[in-house]
DRENTORKOL-3810 file (N, C-alpha, C; in nm, 4 decimals):
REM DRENTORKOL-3810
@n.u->-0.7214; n.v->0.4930; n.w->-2.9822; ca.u->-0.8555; ca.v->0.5403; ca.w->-3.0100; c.u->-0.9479; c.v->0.4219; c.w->-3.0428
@n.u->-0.9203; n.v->0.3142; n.w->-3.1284; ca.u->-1.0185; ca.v->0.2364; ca.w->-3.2082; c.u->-0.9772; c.v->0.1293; c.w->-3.0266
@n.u->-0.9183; n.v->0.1281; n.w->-2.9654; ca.u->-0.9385; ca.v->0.0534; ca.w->-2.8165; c.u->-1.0722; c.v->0.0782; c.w->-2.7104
@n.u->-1.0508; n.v->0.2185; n.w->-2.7162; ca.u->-1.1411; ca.v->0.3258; ca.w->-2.6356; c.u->-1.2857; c.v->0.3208; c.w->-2.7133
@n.u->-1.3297; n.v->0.3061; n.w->-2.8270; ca.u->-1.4440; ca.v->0.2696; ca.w->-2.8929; c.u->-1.4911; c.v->0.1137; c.w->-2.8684
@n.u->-1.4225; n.v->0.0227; n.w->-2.9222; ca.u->-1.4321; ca.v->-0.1026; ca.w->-2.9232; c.u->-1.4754; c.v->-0.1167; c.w->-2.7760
@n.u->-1.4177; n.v->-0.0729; n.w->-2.6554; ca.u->-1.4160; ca.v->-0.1069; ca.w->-2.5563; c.u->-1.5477; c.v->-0.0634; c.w->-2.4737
@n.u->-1.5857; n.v->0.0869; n.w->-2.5060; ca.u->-1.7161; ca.v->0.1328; ca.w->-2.5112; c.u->-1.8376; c.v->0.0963; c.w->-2.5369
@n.u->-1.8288; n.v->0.0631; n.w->-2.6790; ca.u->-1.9226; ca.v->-0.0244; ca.w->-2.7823; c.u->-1.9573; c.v->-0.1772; c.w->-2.6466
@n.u->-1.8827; n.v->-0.2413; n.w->-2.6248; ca.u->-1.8637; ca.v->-0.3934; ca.w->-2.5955; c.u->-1.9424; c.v->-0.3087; c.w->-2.4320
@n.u->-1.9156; n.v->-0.2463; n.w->-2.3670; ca.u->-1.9902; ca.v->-0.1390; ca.w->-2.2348; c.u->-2.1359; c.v->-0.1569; c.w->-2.2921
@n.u->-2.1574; n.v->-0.0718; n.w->-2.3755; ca.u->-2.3008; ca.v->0.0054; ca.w->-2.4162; c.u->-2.3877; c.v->-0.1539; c.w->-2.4292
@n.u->-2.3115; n.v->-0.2461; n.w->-2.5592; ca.u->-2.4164; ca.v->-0.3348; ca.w->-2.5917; c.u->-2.3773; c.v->-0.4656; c.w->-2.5419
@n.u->-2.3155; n.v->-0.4425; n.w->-2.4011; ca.u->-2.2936; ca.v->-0.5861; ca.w->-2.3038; c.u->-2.2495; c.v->-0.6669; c.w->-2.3677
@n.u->-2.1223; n.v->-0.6889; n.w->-2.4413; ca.u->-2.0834; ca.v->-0.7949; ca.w->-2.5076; c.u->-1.9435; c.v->-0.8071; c.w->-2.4344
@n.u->-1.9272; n.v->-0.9162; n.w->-2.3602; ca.u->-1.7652; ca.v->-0.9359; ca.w->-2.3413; c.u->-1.7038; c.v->-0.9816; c.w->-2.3885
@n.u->-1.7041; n.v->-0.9662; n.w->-2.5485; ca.u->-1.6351; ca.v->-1.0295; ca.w->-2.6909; c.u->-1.5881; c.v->-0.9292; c.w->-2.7143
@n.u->-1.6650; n.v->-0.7802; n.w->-2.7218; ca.u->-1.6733; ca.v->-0.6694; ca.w->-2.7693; c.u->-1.5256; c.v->-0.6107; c.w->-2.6371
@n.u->-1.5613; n.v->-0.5975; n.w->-2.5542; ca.u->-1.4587; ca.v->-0.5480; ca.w->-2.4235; c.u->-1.3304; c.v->-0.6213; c.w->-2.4142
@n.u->-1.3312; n.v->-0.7462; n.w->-2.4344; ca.u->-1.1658; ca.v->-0.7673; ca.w->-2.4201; c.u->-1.1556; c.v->-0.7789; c.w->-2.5259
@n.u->-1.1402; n.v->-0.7478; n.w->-2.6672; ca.u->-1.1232; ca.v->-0.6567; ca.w->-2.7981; c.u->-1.0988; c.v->-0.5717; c.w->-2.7784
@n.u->-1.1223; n.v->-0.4871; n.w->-2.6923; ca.u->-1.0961; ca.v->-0.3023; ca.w->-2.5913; c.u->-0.9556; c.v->-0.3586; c.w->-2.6080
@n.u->-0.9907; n.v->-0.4295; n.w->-2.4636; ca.u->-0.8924; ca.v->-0.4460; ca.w->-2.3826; c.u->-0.7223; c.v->-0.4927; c.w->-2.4947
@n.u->-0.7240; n.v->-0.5929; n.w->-2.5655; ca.u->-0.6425; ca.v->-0.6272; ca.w->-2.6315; c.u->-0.5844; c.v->-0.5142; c.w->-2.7178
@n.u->-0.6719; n.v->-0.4726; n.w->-2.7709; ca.u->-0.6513; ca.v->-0.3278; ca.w->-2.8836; c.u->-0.5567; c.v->-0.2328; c.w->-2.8117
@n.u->-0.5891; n.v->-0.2030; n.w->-2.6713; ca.u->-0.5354; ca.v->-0.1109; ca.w->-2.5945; c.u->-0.4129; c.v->-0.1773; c.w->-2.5428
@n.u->-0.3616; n.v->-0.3130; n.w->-2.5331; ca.u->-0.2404; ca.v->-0.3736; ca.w->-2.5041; c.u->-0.1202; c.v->-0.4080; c.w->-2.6569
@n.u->-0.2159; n.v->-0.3255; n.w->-2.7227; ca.u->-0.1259; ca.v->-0.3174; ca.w->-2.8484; c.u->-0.0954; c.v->-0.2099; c.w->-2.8746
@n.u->-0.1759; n.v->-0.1157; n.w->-2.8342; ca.u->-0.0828; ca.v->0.0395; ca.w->-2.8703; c.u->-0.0244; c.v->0.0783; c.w->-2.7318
@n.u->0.0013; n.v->-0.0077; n.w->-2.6225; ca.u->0.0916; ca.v->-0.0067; ca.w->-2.4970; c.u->0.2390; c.v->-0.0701; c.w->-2.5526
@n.u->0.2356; n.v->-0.1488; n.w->-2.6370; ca.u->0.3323; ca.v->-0.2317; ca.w->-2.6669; c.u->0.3736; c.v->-0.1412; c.w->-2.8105
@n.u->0.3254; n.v->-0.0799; n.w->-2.9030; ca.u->0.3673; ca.v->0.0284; ca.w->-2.9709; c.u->0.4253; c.v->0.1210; c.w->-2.9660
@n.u->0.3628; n.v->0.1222; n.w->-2.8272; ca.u->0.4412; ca.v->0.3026; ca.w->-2.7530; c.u->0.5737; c.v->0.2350; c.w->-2.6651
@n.u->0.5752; n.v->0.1150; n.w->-2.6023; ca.u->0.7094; ca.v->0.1083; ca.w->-2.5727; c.u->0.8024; c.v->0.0832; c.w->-2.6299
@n.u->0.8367; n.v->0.0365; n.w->-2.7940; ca.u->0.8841; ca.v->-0.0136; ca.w->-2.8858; c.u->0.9774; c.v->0.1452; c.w->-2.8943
@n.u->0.8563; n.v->0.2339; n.w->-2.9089; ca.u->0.9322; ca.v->0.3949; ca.w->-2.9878; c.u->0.9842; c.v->0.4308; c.w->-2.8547
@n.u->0.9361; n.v->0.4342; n.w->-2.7289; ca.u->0.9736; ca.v->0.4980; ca.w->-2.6189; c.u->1.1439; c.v->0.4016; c.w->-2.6021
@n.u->1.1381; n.v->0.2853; n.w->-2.6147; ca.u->1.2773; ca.v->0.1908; ca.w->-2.5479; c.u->1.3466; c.v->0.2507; c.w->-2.7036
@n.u->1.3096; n.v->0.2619; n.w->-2.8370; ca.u->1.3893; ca.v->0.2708; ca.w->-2.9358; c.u->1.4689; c.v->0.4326; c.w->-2.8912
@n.u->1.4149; n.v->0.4878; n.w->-2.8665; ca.u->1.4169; ca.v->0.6450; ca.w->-2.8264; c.u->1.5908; c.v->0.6289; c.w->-2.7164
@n.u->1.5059; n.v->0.5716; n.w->-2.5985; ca.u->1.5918; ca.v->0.5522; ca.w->-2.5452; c.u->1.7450; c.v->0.4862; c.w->-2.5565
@n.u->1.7360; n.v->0.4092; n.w->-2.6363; ca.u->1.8901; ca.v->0.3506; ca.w->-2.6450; c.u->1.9549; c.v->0.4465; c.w->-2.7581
@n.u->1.8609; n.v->0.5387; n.w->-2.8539; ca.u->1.9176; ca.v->0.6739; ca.w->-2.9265; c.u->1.9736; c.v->0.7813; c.w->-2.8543
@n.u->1.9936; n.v->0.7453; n.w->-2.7548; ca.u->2.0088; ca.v->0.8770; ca.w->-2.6862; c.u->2.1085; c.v->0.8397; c.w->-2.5685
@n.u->2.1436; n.v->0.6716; n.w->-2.5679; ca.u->2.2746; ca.v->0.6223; ca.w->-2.4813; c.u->2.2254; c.v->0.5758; c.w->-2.3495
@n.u->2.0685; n.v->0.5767; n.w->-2.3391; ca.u->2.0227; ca.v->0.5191; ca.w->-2.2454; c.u->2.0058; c.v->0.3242; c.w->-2.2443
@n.u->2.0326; n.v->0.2247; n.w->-2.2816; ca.u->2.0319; ca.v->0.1253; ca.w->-2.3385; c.u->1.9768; c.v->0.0348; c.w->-2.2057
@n.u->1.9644; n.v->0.0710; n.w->-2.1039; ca.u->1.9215; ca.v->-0.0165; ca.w->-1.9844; c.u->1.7749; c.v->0.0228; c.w->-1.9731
@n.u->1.6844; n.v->0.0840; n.w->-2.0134; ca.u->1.5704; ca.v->0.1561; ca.w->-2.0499; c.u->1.5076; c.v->0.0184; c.w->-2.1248
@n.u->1.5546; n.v->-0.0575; n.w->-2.1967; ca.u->1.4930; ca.v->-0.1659; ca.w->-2.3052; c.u->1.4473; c.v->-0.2529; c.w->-2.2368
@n.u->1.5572; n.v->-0.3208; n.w->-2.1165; ca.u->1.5077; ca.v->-0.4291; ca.w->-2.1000; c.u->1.3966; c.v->-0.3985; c.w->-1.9522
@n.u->1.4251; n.v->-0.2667; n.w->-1.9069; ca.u->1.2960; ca.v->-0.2256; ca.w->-1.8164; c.u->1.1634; c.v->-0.2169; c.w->-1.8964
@n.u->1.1803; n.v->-0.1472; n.w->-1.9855; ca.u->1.0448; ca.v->-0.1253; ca.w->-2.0413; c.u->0.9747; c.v->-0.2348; c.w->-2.1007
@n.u->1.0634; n.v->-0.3269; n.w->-2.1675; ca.u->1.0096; ca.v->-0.4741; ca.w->-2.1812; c.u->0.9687; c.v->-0.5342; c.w->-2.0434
@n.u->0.9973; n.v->-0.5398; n.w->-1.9811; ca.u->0.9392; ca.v->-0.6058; ca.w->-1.8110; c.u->0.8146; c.v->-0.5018; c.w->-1.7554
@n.u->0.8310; n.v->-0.4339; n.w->-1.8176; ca.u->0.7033; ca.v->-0.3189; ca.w->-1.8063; c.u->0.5554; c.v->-0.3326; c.w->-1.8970
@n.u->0.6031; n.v->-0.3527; n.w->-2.0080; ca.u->0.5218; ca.v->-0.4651; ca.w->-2.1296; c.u->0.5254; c.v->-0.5617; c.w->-2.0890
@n.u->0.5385; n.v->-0.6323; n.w->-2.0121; ca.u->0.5165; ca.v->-0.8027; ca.w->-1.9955; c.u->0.3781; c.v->-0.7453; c.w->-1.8734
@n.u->0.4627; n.v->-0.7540; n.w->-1.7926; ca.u->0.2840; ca.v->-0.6542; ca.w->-1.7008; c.u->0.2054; c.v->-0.6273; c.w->-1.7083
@n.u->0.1999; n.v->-0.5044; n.w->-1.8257; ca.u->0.0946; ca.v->-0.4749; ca.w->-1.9075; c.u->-0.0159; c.v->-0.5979; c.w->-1.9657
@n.u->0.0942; n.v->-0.6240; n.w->-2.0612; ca.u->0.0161; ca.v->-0.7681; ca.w->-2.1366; c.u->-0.0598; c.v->-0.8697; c.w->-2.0131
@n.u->0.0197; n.v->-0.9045; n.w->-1.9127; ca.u->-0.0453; ca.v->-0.9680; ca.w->-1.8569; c.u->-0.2029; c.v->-0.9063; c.w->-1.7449
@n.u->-0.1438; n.v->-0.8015; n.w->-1.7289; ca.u->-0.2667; ca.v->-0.7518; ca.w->-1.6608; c.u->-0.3879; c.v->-0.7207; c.w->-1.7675
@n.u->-0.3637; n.v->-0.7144; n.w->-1.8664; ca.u->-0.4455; ca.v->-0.7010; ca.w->-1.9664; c.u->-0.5205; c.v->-0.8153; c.w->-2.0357
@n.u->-0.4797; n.v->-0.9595; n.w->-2.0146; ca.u->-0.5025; ca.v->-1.0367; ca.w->-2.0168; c.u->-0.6243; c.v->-1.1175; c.w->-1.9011
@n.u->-0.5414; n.v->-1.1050; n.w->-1.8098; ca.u->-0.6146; ca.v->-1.0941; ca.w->-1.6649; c.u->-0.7789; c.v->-1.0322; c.w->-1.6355
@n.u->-0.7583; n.v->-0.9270; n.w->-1.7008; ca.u->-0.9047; ca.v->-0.8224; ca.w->-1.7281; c.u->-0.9568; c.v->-0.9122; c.w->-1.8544
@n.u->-0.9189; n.v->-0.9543; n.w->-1.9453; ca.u->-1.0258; ca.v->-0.9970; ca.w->-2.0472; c.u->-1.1051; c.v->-1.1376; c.w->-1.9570
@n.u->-0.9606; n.v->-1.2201; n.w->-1.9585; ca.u->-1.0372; ca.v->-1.3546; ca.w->-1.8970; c.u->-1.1571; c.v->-1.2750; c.w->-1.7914
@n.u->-1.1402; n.v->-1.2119; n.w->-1.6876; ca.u->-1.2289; ca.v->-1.1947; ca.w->-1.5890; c.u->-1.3690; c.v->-1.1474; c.w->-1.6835
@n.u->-1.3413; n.v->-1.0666; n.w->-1.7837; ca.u->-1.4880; ca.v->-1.0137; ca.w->-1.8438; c.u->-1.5661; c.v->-1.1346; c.w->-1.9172
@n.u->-1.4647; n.v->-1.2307; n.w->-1.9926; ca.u->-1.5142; ca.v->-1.3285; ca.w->-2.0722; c.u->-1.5743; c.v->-1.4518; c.w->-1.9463
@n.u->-1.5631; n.v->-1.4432; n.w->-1.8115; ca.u->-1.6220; ca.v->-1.5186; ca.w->-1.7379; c.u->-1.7445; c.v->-1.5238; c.w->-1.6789
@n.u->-1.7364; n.v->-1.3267; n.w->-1.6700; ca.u->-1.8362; ca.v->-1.3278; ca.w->-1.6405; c.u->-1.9167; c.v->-1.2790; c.w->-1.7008
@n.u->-1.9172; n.v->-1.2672; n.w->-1.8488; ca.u->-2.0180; ca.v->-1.3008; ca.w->-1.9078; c.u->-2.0769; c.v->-1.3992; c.w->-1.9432
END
């Protein structure tokens, strides 16, 4: 939620300080949710689930990264 605002906010009043702050915010509750989703999984005898979903978070992060630099350029 506070991703989806921040990220809005940084939209409305053209700040690309404000937007990849979105952006980052929102690559942290991606990396939150795979923590409980891979923890989940190896509870339940799935244990090859961890190191996918970590390579799944690395992606993330990086594509998320990728989008800030591009906003912070071109602003």
């Amino acid at each position: 939620m506070a991703a989806v605002i921040r990220w809005r906010a940084g939209r409305r009043l053209d700040s690309p300080a404000l937007i990849a702050d979105g952006n980052h915010a929102r690559a942290d509750g991606y990396v939150s949710a795979g923590i409980v989703v891979s923890t989940a999984s190896i509870a339940i005898g799935l244990p090859i689930a961890d190191p996918i979903i970590g390579l799944l978070i690395t992606g993330l992060i990086l594509h998320t990264t990728w989008e800030s630099w591009v906003t912070i350029r071109r602003g």
